[in-house]
PAROKOL-728285 format. One record per residue: y, x, z of N, C-alpha, C in turn. Coordinates in steps of 0.2 Angstrom, whole numbers, padded with zeros to 4 digits, always signed. Example, Ala and Ser with C-alpha at 12.3 -4.5 7.8 and 13.67 -1.06 7.14 Angstrom:
<zazas>
-0028+0066+0039-0022+0062+0039-0016+0066+0039 -0011+0064+0035-0005+0068+0036+0000+0064+0039 
</zazas>
This chain:
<zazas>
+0556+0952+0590+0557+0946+0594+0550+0944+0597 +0547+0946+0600+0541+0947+0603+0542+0942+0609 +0547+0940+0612+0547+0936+0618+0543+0929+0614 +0539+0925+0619+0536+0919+0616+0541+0913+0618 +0541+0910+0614+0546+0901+0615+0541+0896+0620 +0545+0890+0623+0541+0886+0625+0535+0882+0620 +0529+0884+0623+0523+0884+0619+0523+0874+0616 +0526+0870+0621+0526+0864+0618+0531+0862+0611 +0535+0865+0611+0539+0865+0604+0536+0865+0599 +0538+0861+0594+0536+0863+0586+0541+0868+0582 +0546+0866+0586+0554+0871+0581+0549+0876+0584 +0549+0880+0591+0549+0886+0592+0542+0889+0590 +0537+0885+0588+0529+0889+0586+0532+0890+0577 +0538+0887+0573+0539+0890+0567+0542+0894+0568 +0546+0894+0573+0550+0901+0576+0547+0908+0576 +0542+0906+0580+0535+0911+0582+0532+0914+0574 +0530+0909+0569+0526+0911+0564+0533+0914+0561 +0539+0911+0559+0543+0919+0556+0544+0921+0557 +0543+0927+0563+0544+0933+0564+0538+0934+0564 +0533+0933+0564+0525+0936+0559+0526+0937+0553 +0528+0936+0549+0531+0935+0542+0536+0940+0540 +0542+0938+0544+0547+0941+0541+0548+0947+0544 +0546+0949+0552+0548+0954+0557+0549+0961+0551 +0546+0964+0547+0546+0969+0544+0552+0970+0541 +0555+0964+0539+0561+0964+0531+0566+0963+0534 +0567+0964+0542+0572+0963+0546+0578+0958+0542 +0585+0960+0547+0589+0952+0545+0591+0953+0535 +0592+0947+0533+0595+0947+0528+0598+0943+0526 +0600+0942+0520+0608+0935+0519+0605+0935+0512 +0610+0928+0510+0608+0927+0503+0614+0930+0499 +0612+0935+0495+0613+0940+0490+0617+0941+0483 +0622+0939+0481+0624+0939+0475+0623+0944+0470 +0617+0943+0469+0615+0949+0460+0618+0947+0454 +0621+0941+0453+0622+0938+0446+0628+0930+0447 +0632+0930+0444+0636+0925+0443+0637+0921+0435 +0637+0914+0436+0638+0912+0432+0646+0909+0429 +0646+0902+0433+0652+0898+0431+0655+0901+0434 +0664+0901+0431+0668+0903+0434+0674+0898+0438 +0671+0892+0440+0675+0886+0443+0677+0889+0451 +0675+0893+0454+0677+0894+0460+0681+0902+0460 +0686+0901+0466+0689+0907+0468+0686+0913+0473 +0680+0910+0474+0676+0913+0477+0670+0918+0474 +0671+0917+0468+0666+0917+0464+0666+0926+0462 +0659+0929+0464+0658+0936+0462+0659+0940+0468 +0662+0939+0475+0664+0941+0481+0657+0941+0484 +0656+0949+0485+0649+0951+0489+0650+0955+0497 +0657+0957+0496+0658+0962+0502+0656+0960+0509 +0657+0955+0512+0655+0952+0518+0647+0952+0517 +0644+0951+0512+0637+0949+0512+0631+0956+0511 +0636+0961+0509+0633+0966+0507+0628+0972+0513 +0624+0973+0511+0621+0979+0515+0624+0983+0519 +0630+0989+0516+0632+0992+0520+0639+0990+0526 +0638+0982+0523+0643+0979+0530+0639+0977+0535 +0631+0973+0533+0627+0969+0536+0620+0972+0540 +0619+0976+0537+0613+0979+0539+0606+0977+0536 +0609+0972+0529+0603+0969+0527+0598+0974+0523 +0594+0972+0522+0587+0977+0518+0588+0974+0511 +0588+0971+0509+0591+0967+0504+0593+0971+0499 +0591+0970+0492+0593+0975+0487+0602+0973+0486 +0602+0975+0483+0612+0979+0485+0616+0973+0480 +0621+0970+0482+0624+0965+0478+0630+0969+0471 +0625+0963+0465+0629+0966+0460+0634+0962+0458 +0638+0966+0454+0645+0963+0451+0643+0957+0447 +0650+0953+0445+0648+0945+0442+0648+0946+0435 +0643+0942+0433+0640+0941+0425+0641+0935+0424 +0643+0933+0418+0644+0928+0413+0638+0925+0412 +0637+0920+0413+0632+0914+0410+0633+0909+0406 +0640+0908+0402+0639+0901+0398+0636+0895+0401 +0631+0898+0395+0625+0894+0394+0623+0886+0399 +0621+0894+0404+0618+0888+0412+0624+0886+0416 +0627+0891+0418+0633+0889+0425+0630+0890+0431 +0622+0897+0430+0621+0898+0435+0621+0905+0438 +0621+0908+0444+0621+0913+0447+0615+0916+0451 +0613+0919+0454+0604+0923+0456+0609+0928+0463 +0605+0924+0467+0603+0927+0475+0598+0928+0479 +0598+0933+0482+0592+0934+0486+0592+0930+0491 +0587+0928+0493+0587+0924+0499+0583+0927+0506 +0584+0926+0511+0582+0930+0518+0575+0933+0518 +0571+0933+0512+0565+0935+0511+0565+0941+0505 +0569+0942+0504+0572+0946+0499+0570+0944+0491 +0568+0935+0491+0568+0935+0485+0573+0931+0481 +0571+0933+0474+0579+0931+0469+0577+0924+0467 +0583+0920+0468+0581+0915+0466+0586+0912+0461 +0587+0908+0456+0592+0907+0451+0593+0898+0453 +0599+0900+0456+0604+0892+0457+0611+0890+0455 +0613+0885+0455+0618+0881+0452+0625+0884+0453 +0627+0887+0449+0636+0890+0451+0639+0886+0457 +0638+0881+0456+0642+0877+0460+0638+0870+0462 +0633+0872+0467+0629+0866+0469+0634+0860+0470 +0632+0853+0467+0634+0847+0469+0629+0843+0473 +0623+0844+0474+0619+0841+0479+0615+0844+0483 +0617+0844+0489+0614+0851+0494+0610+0846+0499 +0604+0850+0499+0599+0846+0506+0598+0851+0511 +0599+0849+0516+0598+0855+0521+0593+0853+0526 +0589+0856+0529+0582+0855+0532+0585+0858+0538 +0589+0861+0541+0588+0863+0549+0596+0863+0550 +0597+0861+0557+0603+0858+0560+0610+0866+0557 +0606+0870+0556+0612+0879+0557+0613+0878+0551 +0609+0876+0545+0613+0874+0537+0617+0870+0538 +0615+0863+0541+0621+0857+0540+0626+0859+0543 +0626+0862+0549+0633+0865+0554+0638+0869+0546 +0633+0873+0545+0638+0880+0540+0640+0876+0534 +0633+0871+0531+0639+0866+0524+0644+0863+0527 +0645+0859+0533+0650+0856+0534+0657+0858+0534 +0654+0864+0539+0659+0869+0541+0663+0873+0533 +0658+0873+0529+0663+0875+0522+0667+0869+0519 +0666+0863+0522+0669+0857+0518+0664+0851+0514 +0660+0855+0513+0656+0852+0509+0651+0845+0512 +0648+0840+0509+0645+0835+0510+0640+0834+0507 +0634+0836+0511+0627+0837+0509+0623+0830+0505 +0619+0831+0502+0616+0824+0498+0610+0821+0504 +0606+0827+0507+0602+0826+0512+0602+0829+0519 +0600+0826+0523+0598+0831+0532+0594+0828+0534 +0590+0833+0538+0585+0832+0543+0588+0831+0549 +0585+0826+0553+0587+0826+0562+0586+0833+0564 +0589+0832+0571+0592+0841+0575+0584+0841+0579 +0585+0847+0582+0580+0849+0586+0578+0845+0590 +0572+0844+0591+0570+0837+0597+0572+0834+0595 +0575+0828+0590+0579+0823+0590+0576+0818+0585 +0577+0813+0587+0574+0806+0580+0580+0806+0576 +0587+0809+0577+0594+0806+0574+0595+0815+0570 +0602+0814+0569+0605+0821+0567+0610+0821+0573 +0610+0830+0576+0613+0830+0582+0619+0827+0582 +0621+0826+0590+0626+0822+0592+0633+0824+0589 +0633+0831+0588+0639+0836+0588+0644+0832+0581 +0637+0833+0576+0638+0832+0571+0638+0825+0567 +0636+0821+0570+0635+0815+0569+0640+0809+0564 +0647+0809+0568+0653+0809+0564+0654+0810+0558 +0651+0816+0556+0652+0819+0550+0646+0816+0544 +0641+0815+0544+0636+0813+0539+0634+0805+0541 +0640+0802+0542+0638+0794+0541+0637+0794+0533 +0629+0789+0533+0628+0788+0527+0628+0792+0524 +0625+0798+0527+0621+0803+0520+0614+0802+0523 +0609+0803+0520+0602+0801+0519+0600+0805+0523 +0592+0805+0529+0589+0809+0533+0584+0810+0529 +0579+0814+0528+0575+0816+0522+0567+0820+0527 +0570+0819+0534+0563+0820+0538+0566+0824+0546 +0561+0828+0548+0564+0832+0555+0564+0838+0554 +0569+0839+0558+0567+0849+0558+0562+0853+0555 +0564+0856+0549+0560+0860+0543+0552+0855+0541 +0553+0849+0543+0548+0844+0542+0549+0839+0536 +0551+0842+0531+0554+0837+0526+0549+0832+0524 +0551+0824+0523+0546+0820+0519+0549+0821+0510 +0542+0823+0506+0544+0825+0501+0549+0818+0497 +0546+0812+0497+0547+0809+0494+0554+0806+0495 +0558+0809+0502+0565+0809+0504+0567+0813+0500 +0565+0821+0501+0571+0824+0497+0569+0822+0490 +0567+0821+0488+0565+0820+0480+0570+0814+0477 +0570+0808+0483+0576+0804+0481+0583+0806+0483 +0584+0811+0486+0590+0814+0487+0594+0816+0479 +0591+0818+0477+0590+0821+0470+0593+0829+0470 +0591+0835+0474+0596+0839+0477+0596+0844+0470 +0601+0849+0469+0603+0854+0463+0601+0861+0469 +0603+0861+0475+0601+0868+0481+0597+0865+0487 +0592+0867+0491+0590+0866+0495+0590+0871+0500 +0592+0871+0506+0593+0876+0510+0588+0875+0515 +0585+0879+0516+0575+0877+0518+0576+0880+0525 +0582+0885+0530+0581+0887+0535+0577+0893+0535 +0575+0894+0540+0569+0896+0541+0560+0895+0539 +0561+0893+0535+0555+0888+0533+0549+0895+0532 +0544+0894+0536+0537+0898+0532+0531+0896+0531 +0532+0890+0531+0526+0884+0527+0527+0887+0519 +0521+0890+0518+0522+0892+0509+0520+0887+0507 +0515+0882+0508+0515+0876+0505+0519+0871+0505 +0523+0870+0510+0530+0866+0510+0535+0868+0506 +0536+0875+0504+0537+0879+0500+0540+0878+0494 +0532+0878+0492+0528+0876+0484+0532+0869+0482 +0531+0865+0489+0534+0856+0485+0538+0859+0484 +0542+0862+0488+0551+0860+0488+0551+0863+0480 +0550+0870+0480+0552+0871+0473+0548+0867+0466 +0547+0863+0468+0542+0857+0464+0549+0854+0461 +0551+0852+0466+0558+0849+0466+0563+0851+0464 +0565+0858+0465+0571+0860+0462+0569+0867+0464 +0568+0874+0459+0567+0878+0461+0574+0882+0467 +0579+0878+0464+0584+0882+0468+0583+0880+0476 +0579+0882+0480+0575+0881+0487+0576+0890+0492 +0581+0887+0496+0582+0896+0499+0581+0897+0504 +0575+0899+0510+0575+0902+0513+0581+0905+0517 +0587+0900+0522+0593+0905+0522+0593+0911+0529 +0588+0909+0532+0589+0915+0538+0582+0919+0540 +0582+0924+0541+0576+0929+0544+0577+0926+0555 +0571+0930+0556+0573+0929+0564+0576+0933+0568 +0578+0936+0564+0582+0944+0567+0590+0944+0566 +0593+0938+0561+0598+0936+0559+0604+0932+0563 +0609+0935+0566+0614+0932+0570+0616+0926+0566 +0621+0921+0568+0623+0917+0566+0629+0917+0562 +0632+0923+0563+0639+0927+0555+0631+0926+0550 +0627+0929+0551+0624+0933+0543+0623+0927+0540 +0618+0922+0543+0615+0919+0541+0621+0913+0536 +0628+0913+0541+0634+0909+0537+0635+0910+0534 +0635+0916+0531+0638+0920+0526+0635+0921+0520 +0627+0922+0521+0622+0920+0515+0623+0913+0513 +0625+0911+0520+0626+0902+0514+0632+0902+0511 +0635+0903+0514+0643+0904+0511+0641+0905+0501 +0637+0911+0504+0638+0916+0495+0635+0911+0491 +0630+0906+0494+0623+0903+0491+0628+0898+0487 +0633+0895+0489+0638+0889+0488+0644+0890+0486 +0643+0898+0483+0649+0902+0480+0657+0901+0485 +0655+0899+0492+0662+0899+0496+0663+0903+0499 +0661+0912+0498+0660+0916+0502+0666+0917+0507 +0672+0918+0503+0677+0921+0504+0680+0916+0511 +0680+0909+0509+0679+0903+0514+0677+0904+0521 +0670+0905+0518+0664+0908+0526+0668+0914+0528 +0670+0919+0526+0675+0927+0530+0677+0924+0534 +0684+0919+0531+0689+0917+0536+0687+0911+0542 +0683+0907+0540+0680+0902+0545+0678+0908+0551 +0674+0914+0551+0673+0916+0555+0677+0922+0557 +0684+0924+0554+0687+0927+0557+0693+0923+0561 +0693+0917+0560+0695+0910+0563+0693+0909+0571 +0685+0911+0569+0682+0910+0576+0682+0916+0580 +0682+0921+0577+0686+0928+0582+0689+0928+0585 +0695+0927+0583+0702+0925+0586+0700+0921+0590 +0698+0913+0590+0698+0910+0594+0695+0912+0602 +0690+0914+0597+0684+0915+0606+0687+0919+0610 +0692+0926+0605+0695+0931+0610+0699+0928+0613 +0703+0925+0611+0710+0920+0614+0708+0916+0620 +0704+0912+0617+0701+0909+0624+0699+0911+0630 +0694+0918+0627+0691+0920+0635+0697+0924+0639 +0702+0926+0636+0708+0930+0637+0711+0926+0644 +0709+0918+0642+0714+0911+0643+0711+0909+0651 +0705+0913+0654+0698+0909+0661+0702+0913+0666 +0707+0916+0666+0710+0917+0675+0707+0919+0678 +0705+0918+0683+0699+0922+0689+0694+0922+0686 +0692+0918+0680+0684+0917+0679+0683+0921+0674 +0687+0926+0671+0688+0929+0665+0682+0936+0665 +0678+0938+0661+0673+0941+0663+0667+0938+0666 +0666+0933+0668+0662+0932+0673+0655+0931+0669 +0649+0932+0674+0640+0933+0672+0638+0923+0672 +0639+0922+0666+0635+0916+0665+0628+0916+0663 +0623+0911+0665+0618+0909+0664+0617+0905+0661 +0613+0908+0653+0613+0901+0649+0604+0896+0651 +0602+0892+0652+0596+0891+0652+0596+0882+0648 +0590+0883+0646+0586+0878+0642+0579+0877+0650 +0579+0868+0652+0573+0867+0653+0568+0863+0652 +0565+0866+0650+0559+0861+0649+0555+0857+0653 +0549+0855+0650+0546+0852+0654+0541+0854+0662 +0541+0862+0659+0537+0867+0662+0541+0869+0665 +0548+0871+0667+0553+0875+0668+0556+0879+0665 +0560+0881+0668+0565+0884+0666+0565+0891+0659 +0568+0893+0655+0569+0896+0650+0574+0900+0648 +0578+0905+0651+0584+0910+0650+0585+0911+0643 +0591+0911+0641+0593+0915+0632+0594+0921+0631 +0592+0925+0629+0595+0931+0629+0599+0934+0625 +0602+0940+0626+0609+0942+0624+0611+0938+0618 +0606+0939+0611+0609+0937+0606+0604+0933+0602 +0604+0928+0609+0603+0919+0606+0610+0916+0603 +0609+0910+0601+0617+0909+0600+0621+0908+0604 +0622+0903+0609+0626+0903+0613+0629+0909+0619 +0623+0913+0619+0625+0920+0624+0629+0923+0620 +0630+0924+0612+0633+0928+0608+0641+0925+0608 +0640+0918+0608+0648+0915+0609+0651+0917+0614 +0647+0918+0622+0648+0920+0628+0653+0925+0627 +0647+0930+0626+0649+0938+0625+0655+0939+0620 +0655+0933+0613+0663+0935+0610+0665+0933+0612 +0669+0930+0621+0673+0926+0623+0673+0934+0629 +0671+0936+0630+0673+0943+0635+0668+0942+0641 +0664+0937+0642+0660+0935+0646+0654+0938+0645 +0651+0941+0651+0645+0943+0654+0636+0940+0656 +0633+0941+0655+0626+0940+0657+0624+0940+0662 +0620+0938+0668+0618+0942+0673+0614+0948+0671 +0614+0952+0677+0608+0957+0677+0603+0955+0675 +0598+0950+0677+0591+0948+0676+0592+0946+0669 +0597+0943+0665+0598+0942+0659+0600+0945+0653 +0602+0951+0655+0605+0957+0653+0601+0960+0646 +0597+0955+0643+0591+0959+0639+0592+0957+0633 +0593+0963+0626+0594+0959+0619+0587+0957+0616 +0589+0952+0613+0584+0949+0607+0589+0941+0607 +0586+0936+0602+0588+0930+0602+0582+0924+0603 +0580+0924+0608+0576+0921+0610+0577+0918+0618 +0572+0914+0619+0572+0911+0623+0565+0914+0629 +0566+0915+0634+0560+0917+0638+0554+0913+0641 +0549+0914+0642+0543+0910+0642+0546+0905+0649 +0544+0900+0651+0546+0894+0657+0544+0897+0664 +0548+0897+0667+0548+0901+0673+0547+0896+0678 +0543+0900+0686+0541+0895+0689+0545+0894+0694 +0545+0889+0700+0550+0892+0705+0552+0898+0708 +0545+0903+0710+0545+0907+0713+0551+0914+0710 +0551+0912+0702+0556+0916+0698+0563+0912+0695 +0562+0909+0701+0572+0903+0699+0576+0907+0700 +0576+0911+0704+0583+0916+0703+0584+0919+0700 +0580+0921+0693+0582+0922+0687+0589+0920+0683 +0588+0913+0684+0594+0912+0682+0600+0909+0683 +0601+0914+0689+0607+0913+0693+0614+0917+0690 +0620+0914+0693+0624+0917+0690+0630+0916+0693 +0636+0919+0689+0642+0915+0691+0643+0910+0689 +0640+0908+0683+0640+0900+0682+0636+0898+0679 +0631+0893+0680+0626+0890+0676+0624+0884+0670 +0625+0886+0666+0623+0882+0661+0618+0879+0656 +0618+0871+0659+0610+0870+0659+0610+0865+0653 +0604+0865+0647+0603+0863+0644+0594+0857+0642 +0595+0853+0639+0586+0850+0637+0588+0849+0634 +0581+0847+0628+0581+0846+0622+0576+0839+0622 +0573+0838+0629+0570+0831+0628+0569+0826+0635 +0568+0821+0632+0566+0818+0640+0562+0819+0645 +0557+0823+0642+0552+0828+0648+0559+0832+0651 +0560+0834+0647+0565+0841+0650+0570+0841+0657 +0574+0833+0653+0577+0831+0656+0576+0828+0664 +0568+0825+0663+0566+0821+0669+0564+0828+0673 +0561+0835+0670+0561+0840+0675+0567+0843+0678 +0572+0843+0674+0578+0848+0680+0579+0843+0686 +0581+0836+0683+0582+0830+0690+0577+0833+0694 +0569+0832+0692+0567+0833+0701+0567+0839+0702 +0568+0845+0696+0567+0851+0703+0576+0853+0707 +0581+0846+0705+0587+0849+0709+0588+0846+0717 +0582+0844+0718+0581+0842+0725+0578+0847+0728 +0575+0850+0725+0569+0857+0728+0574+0863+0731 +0570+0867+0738+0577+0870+0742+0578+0876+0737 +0571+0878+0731+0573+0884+0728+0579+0884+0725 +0580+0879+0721+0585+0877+0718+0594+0877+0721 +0591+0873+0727+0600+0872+0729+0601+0879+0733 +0597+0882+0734+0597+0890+0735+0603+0895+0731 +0602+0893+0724+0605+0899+0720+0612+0897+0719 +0615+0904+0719+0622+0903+0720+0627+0898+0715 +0624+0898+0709+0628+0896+0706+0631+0888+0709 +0625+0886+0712+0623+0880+0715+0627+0878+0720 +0625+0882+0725+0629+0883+0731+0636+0882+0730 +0639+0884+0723+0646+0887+0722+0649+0881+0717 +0645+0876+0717+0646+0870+0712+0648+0872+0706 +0645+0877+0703+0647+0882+0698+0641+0878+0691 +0637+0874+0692+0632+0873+0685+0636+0866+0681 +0636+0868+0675+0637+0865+0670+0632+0861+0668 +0628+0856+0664+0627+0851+0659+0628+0851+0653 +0624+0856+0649+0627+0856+0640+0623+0850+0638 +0626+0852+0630+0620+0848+0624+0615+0852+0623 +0608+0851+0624+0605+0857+0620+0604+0857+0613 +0607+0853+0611+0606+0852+0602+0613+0859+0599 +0617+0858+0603+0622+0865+0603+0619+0871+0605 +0618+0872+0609+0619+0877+0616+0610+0881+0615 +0604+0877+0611+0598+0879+0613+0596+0879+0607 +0600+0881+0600+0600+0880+0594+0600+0888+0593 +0601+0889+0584+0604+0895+0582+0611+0894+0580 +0613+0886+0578+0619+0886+0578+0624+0890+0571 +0630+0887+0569+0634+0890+0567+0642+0886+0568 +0648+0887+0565+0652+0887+0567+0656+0883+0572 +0652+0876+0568+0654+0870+0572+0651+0870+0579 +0644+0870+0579+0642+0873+0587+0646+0878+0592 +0648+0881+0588+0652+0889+0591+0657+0886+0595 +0660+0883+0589+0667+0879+0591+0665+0874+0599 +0661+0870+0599+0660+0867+0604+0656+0870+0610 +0653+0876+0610+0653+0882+0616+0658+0882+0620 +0662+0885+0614+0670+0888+0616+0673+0883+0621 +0672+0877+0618+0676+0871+0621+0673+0867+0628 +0666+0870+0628+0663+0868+0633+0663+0875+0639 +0664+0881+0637+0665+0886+0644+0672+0886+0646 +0677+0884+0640+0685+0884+0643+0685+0877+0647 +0685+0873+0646+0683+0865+0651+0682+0867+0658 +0673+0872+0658+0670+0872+0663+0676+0879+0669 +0678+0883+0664+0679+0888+0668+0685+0888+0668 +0690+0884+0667+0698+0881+0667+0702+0886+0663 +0701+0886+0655+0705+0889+0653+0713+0888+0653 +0718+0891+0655+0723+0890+0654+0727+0889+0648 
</zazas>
């Protein structure tokens, strides 16, 4: 993932430092080596999370072991290390908006969260759902003395490559997972959580849930069906395209829908902020625009009076959408997914 992020971001410069890190040990998930308690139905289920389905480097998932004793099980986590956690976490703190999406979306209710990307709150999407659970700092920026009052048994750290943010967390509870690399689609990384919270089996159907869906629906777009969307994120600086298999273009693509040409390029990143002279970049048959801050915000308003702008087709064709970017400019998991879905079938009139 070599493309550079918008350089004013603090998400994207931790974004930048894990693929320094991680690039080498390519995607991973977190790992069942060892099982303890036997309270869940889910409990010992490796096959979605394994190697030969996933493409992880990750040492090979072994069969379920008895533990009495503790009630604990050992997993790898997206850095290939083993960590030893609770059969059945009852207090889960989650540090980046793609955990709390994935716990929710298994049912469960976290003891702590961090606000979303760019945001003082926790995103809008999700909001509904965690009234009155504790906020414990901001995106992978934990205040320790929050999570410490959380009292958490699992923490799920994201992407996290601060080793001395690291160090506290495991101060706290050793059971601290690393759950995504940056090479990691939005399946892997659900599924690693899934296995981390013994609801593997859960996680499969949640996203074979959303297969079906995404294929149903994009089936459902009539004349628009196939058609080249442009996903963009703006900043303050300009404009920023997604590529193939960022989140929301991957939702696109599992809905049967297309990229532009100028778009057309894999990795899961965002591209450096582009100037006017390059706004036709990201044109399309349909454009969908996202911010993640009031800079941002305040930049698309003026540059949609600019001729370059009302130039490009999508424009001309009353074709530009208005996302959330706390959705659409994330890595996202299923509840995001779900709200993609619901936002291109709206725009593009699914039947």
């Amino acid at each position: 993932m070599s493309t550079p992020s918008t350089p004013q971001s603090p998400f994207d410069l931790a974004r930048r430092r894990a693929v320094q890190v991680l690039a080498a040990t390519g995607a991973a998930t977190l790992l069942l080596v060892g099982c303890g308690s036997s309270g869940s139905s889910d409990k010992g289920s490796s096959g979605a999370g394994s190697p030969s389905e996933q493409g992880s480097p990750s040492a090979a998932a072994g069969g379920p072991a008895a533990d009495a004793a503790g009630g604990k099980r050992t997993v790898k986590d997206a850095t290939g290390t083993a960590v030893e956690i609770p059969a059945e976490p009852k207090r889960i703190v989650t540090l980046t908006q793609e955990d709390l999406d994935a716990v929710l979306a298994l049912g469960l209710k976290p003891a702590g969260i961090t606000n979303g990307q760019g945001l003082n709150e926790p995103p809008a999407y999700l909001k509904d759902k965690v009234q009155g659970v504790p906020v414990v700092g901001n995106l992978l920026q934990p205040v320790m003395d929050k999570v410490i009052a959380a009292k958490p048994d699992l923490i799920l750290a994201g992407d996290m490559q601060d080793q001395q943010v690291l160090k506290q967390l495991r101060e706290i509870t050793p059971a601290t997972l690393v759950t995504m690399a940056p090479t990691d689609d939005w399946k892997l990384s659900f599924r690693g959580i899934g296995n981390a919270v013994n609801k593997l089996d859960q996680a499969n159907k949640v996203i074979a849930d959303y297969d079906a869906k995404a294929a149903r629906t994009g089936g459902e777009l009539g004349e628009n069906k196939g058609k080249a969307v442009s996903i963009v994120r703006w900043n303050p600086t300009g404009p920023s395209w997604m590529e193939k298999k960022q989140f929301a273009s991957g939702v696109a693509l599992d809905m049967g829908l297309t990229r532009p040409q100028a778009q057309d390029k894999d990795g899961n990143a965002h591209t450096p902020a582009l100037s006017l002279e390059k706004i036709n970049e990201i044109d399309g048959d349909w454009l969908f625009l996202s911010t993640l801050t009031d800079d941002g915000k305040a930049a698309l308003k003026d540059v949609q009076s600019k001729p370059a702008y009302q130039e490009l087709n999508a424009v001309k064709n009353n074709h530009t959408v208005t996302v959330d970017g706390s959705v659409w400019s994330t890595r996202g998991g299923p509840l995001a997914a779900d709200v993609v879905i619901g936002d291109i079938a709206k725009a593009l009139g699914a039947k």
